[in-house]
SERO-4910 file (N, C-alpha, C, O; in steps of 0.05 Angstrom, whole numbers):
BEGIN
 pado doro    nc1    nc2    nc3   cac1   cac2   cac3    cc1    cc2    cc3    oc1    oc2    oc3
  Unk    A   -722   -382    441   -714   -375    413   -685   -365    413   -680   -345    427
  Unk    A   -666   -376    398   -633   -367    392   -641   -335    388   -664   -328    389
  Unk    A   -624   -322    386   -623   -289    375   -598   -294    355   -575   -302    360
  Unk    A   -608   -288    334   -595   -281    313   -566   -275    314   -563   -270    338
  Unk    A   -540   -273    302   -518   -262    314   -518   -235    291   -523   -236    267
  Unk    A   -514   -214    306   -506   -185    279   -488   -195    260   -472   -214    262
  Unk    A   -492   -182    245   -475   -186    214   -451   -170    221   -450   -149    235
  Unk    A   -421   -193    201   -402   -170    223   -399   -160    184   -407   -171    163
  Unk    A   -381   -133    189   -368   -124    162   -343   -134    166   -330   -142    185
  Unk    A   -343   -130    140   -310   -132    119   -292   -119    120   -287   -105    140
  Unk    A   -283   -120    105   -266    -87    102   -267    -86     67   -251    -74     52
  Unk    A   -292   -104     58   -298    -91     32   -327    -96     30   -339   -100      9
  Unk    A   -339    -95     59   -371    -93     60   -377    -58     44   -369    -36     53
  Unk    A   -389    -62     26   -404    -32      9   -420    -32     27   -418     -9     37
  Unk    A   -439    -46     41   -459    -35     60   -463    -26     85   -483    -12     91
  Unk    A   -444    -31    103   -439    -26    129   -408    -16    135   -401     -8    157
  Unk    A   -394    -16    118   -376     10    129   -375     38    115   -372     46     92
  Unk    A   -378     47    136   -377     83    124   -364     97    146   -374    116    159
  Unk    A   -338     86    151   -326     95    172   -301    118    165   -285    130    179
  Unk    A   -309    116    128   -290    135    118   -311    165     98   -301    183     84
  Unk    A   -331    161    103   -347    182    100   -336    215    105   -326    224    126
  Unk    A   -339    230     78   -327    246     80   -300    254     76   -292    277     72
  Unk    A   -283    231     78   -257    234     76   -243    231     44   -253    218     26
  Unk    A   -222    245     42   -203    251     20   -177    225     28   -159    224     45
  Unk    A   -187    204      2   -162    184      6   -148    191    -21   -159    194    -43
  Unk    A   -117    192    -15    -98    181    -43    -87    157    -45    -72    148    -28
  Unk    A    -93    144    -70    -84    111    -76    -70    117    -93    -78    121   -115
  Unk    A    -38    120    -85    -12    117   -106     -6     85   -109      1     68    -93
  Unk    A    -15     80   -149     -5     64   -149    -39     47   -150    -39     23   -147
  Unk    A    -59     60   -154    -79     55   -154    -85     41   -185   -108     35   -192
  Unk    A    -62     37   -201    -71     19   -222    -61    -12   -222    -60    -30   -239
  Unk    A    -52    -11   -194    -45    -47   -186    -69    -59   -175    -89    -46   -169
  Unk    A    -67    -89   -172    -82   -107   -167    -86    -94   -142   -108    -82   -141
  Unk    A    -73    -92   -120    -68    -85    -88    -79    -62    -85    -93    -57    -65
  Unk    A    -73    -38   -110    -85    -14   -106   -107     -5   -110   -116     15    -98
  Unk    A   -122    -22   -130   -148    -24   -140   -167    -38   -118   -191    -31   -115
  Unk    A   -155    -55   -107   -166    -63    -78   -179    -46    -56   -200    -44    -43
  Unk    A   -155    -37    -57   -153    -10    -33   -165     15    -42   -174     32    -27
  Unk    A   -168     17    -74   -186     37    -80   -220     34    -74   -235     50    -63
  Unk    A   -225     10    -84   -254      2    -87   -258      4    -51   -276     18    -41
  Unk    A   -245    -10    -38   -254    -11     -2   -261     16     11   -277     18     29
  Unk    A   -249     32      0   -240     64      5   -267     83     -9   -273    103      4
  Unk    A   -281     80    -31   -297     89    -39   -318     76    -27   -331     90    -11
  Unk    A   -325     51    -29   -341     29    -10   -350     43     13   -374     46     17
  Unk    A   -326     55     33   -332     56     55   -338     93     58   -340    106     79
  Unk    A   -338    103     24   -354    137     30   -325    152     22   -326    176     17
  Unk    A   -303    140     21   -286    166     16   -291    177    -13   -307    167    -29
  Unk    A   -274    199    -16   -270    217    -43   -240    205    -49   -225    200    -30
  Unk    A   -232    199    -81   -212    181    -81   -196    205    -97   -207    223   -110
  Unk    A   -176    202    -93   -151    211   -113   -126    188   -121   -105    178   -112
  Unk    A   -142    186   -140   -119    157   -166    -98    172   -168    -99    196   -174
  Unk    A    -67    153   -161    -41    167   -179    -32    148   -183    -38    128   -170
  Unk    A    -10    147   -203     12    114   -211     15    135   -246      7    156   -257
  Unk    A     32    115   -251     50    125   -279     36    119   -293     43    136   -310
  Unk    A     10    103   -308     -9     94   -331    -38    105   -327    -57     94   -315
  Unk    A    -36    124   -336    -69    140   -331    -87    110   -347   -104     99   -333
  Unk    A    -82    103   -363   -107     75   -364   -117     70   -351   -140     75   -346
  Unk    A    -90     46   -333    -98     26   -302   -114     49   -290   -137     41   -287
  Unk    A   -112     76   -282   -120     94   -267   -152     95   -286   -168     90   -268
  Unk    A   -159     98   -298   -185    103   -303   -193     73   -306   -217     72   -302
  Unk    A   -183     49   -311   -207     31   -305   -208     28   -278   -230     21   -272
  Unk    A   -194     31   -260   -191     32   -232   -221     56   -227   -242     45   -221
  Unk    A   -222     72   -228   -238    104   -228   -262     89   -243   -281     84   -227
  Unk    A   -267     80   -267   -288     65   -272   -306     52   -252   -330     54   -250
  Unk    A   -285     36   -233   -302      8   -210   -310     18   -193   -323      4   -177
  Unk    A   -305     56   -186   -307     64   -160   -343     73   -164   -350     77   -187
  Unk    A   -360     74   -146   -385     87   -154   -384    114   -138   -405    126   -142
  Unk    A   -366    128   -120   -360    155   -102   -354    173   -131   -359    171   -156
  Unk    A   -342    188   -114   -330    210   -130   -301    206   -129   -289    202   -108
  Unk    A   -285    209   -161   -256    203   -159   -245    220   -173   -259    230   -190
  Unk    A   -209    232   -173   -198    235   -195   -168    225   -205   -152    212   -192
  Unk    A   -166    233   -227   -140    210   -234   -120    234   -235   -123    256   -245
  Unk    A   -104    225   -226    -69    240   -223    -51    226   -245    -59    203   -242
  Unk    A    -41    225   -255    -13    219   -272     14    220   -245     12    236   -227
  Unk    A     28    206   -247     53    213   -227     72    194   -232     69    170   -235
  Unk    A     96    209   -230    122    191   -233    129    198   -206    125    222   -199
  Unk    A    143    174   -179    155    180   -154    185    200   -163    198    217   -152
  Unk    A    189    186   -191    221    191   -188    225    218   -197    248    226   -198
  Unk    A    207    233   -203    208    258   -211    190    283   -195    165    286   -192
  Unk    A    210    297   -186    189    319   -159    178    331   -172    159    342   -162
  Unk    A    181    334   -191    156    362   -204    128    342   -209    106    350   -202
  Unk    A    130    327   -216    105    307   -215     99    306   -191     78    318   -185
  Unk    A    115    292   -167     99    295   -148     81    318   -132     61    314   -118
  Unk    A    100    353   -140     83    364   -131     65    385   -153     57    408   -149
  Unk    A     63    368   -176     39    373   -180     11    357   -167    -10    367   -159
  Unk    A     18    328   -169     -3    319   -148    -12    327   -123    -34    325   -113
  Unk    A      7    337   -113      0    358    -82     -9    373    -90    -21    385    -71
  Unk    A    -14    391   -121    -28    418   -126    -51    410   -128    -69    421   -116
  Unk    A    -53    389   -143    -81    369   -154   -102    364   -127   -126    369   -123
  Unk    A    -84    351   -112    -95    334    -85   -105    355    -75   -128    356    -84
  Unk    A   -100    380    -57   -112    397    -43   -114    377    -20   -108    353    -22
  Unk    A   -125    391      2   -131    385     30   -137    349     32   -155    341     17
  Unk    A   -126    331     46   -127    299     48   -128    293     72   -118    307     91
  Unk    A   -142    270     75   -144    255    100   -123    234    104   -109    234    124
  Unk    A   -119    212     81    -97    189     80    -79    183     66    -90    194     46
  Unk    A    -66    178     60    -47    176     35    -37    146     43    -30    137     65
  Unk    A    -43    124      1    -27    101     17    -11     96    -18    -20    103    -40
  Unk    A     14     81    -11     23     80    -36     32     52    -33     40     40    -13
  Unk    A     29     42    -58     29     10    -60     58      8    -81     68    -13    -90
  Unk    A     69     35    -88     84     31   -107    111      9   -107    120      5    -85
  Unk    A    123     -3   -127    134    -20   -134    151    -28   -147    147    -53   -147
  Unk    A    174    -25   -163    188    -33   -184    211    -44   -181    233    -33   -185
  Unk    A    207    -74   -171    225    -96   -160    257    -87   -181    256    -75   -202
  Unk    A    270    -93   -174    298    -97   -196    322   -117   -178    342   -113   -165
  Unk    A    303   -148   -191    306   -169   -180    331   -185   -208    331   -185   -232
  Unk    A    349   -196   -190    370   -211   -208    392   -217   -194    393   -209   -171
  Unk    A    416   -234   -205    439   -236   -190    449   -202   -192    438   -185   -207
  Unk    A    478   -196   -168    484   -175   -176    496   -167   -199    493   -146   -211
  Unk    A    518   -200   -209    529   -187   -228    508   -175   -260    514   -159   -278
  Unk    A    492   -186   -257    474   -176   -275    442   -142   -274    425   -135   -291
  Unk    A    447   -133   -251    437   -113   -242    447    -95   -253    471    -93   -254
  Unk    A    429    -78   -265    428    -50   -279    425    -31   -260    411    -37   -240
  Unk    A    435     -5   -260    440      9   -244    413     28   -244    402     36   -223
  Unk    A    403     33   -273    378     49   -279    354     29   -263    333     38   -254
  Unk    A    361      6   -264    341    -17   -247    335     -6   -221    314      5   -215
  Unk    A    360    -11   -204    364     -1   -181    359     27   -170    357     32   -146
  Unk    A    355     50   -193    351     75   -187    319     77   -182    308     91   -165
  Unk    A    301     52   -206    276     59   -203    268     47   -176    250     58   -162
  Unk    A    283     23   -168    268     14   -138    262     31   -117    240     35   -106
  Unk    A    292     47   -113    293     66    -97    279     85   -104    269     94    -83
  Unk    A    271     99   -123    247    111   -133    222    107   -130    208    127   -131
  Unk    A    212     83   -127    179     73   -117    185     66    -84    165     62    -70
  Unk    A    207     64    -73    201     54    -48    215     76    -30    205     79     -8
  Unk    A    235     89    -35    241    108    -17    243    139    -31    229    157    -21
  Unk    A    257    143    -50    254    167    -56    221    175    -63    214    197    -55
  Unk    A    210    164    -72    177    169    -72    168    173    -47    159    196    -44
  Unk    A    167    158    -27    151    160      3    170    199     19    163    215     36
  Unk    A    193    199      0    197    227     22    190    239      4    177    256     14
  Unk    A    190    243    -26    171    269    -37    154    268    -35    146    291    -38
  Unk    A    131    248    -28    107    252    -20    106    258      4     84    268      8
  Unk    A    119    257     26    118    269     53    132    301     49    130    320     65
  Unk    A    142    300     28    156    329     31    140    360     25    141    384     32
  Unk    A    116    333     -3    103    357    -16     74    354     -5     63    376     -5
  Unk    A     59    336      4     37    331     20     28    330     41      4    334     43
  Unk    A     47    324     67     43    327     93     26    348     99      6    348    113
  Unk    A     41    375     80     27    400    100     -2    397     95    -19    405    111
  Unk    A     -6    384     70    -40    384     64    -60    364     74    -82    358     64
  Unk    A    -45    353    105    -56    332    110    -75    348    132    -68    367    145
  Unk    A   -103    334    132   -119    337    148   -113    330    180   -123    309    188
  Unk    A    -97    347    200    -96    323    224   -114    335    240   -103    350    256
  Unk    A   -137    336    242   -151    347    269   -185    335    267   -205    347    274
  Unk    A   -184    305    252   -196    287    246   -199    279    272   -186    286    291
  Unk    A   -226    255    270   -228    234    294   -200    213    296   -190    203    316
  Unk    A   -192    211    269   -169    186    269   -139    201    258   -120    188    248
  Unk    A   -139    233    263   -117    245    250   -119    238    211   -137    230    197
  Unk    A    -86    247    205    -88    235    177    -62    223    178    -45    228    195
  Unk    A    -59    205    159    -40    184    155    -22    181    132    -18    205    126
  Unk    A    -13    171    122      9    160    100     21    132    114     35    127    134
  Unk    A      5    112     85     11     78     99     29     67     64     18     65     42
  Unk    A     54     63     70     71     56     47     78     19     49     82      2     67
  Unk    A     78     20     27     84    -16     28    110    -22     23    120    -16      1
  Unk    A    126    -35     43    151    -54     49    145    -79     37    128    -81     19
  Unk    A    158   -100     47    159   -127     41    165   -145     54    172   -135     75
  Unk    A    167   -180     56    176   -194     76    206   -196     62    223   -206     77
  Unk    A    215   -187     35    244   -194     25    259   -181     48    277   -195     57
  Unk    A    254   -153     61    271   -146     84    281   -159    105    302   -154    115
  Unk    A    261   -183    113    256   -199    132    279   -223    127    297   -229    142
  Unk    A    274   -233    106    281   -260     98    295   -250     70    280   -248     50
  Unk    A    327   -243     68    334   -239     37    337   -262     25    332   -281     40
  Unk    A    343   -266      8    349   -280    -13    364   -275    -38    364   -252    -46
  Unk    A    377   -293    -53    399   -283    -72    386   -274    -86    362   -276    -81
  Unk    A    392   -261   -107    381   -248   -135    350   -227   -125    330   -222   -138
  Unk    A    355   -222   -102    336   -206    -86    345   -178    -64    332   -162    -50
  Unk    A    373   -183    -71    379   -163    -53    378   -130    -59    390   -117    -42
  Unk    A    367   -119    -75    351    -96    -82    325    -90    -76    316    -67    -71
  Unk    A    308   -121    -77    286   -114    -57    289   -112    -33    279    -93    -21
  Unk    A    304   -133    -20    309   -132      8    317   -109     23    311   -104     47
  Unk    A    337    -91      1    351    -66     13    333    -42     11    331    -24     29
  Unk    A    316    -43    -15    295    -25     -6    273    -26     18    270     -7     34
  Unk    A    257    -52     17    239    -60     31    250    -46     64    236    -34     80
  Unk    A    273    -52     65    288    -52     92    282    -17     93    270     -5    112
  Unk    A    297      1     62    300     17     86    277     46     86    276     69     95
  Unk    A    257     24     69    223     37     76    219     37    103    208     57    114
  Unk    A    228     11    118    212      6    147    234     27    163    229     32    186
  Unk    A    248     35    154    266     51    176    258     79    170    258     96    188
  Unk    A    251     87    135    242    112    137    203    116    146    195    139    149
  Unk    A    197    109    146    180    108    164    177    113    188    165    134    194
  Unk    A    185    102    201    196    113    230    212    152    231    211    170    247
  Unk    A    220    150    214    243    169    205    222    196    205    225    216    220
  Unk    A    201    194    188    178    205    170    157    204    199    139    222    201
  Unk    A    160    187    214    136    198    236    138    206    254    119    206    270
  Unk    A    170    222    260    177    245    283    180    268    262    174    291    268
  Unk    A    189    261    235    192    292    220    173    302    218    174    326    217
  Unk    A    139    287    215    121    303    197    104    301    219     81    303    210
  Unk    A    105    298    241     83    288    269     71    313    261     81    331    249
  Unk    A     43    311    273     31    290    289     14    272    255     -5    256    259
  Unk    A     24    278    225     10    259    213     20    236    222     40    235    236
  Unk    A      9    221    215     20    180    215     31    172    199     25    175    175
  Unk    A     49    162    205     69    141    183     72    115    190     80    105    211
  Unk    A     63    101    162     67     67    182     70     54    152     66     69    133
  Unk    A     76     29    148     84     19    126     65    -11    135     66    -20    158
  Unk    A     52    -22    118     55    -46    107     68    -60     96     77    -56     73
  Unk    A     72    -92    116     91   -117     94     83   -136     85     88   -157     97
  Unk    A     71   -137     63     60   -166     53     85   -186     51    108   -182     47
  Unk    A     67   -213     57     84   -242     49     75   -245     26     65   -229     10
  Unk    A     78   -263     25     71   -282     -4     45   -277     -9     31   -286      9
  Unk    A     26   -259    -36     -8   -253    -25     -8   -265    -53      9   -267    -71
  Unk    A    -38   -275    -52    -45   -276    -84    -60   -257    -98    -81   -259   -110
  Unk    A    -46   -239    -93    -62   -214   -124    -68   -209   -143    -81   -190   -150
  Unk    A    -58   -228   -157    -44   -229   -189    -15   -232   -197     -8   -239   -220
  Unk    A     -1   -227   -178     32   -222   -180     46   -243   -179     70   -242   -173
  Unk    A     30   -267   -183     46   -297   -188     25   -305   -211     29   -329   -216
  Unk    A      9   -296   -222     -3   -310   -254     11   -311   -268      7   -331   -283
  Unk    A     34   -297   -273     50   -309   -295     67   -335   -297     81   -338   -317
  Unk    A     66   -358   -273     79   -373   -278     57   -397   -276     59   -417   -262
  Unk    A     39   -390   -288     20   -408   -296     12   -429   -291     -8   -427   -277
  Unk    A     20   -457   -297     13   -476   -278     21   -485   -255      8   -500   -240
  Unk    A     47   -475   -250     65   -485   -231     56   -454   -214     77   -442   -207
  Unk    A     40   -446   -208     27   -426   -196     15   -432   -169     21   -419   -149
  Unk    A     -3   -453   -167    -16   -473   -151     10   -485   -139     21   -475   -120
  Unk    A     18   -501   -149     34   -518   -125     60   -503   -114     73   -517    -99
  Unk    A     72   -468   -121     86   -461   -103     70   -442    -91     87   -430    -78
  Unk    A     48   -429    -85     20   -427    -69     22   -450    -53     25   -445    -30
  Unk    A     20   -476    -60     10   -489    -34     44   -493    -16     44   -499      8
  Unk    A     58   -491    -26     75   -498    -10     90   -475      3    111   -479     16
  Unk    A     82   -456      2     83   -424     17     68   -434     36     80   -439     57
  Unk    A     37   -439     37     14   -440     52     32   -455     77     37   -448    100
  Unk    A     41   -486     60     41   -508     78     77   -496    104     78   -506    127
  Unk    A     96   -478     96    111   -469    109    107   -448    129    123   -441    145
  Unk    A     85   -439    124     85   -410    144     53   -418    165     31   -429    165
  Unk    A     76   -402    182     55   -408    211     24   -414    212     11   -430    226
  Unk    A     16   -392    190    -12   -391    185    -25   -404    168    -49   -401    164
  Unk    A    -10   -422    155    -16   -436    139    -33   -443    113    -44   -462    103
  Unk    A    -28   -416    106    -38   -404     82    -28   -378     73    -18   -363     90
  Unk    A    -30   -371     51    -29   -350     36    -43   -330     44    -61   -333     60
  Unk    A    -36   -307     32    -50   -281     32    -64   -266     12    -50   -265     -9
  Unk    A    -87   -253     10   -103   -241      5   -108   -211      2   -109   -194     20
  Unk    A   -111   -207    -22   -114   -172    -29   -135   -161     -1   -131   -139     10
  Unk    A   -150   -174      5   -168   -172     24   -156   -169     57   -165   -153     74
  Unk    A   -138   -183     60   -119   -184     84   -103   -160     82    -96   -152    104
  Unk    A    -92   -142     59    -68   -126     56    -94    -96     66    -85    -78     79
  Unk    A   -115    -97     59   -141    -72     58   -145    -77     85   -146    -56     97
  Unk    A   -149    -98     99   -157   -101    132   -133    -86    139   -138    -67    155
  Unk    A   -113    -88    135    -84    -80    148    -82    -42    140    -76    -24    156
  Unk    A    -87    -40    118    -79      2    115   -102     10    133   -100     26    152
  Unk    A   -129     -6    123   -157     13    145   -155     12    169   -167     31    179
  Unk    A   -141    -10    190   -126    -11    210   -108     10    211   -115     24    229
  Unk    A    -91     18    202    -65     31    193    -90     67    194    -93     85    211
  Unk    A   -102     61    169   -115     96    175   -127    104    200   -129    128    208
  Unk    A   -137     70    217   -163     91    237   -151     82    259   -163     67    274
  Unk    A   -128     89    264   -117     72    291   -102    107    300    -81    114    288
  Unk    A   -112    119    315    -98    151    323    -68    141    331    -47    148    321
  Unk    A    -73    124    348    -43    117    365    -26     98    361    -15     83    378
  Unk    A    -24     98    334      1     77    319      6     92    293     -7     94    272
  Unk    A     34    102    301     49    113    279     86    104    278     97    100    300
  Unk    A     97    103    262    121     96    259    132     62    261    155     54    267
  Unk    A    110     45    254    107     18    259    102      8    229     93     23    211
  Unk    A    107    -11    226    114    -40    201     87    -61    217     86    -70    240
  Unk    A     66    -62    194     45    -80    208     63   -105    181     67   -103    157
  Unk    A     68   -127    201     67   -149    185     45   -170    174     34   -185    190
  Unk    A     39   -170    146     17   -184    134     34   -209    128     44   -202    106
  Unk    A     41   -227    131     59   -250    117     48   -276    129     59   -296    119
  Unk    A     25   -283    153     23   -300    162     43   -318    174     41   -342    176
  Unk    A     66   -299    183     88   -307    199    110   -319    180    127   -336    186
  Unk    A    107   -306    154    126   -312    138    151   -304    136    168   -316    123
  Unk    A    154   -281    149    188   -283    159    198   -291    187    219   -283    198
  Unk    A    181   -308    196    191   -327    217    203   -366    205    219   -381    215
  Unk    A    193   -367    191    178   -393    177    211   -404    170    215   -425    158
***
């Protein structure tokens, strides 16, 4: 008689992972496609959630999908008193991940400067007020310590014209990171880089959606695209890994090789 093979999990199996039981996660930025991802996997797997991002809405239909226990934060990166009110809010945490974002994509001669202030505002000045005002409240004496996992990009990797504000942020996330995981040791600092994923963040160009999808797929090593599902394998990696901190996990399917 064959023997059966075990059922393996996900990293959005609700039934077999509870490898975050007990734990206090924050999802900055928890009213994106990516964040809402990472929220639902995160409650899935037993944590207690703390929602933050600038639109308490997205944040409560997000808090809606969770069936744990959650609460919603309000937060602007670009403003410290916001952030440390969410450190008042948050109290004692296990992870912290921020998905935050606000591309300010164009030629230069047409780049706004208030554009450019907010990038740097969701991708670097946000990641050090949240290390500035949260670290101390981080739980490290966990089985897996506690963490803070921020999202970069492949534009660092591979710039491109009318892109060089993402590229310069994306870039110099992956260096504050590193930066952030001798200042605030022994928490963890590590960043995530998505490639090209399908989240939602190419629906707007509607039909012609599909065929530059497939031709991402057909250029990069892996030969396909990426998945909200692939970016959640990569932070829960990122949370339960003790001995990887100050590292850039690349999600792109070798898309800044390609």
């Amino acid at each position: 008689m064959t023997a059966t093979p075990p059922a393996t999990a996900t990293a959005l199996d609700t039934t077999a992972d509870t490898s975050l039981a007990g734990r206090r996660v924050v999802v900055v930025g928890a009213g994106s496609n990516t964040g809402r991802a990472l929220a639902r996997a995160a409650s899935a797997a037993g944590a207690e959630l703390v929602l933050a991002g600038p639109d308490p809405r997205k944040l409560e239909w997000t808090a809606g999908e969770l069936a744990g226990p959650v609460r919603v934060v309000p937060v602007d990166l670009a403003d410290e008193a916001s952030v440390a009110a969410l450190a008042a809010t948050t109290g004692r945490f296990d992870h912290l991940v921020s998905t935050a974002a606000m591309p300010a994509n164009g030629p230069l001669a047409d780049l706004e400067l208030a554009d450019v202030h907010r990038a740097f505002a969701a991708k670097v000045y946000g990641p050090l007020l949240l290390a500035k005002h949260l670290a101390g409240q981080a739980v490290t004496d966990g089985p897996d310590g506690a963490s803070f996992t921020f999202f970069s990009g492949v534009a660092a990797w591979r710039p491109a014209p009318a892109r060089t504000v993402m590229a310069t942020t994306n870039g110099a996330l992956a260096f504050l990171v590193q930066a952030l995981a001798v200042e605030i040791a022994p928490v963890r600092v590590n960043a995530v880089s998505p490639g090209i994923v399908d989240s939602g963040a190419w629906d707007g160009m509607g039909a012609d959606k599909a065929p530059f999808l497939r031709s991402v797929a057909e250029r990069n090593p892996a030969r396909r695209v990426g998945t909200t599902e692939d970016l959640v394998r990569a932070v829960r990696f990122a949370m339960a890994s003790p001995f990887v901190t100050g590292t850039v996990l690349h999600v792109d399917g070798g898309g800044r090789l390609a």
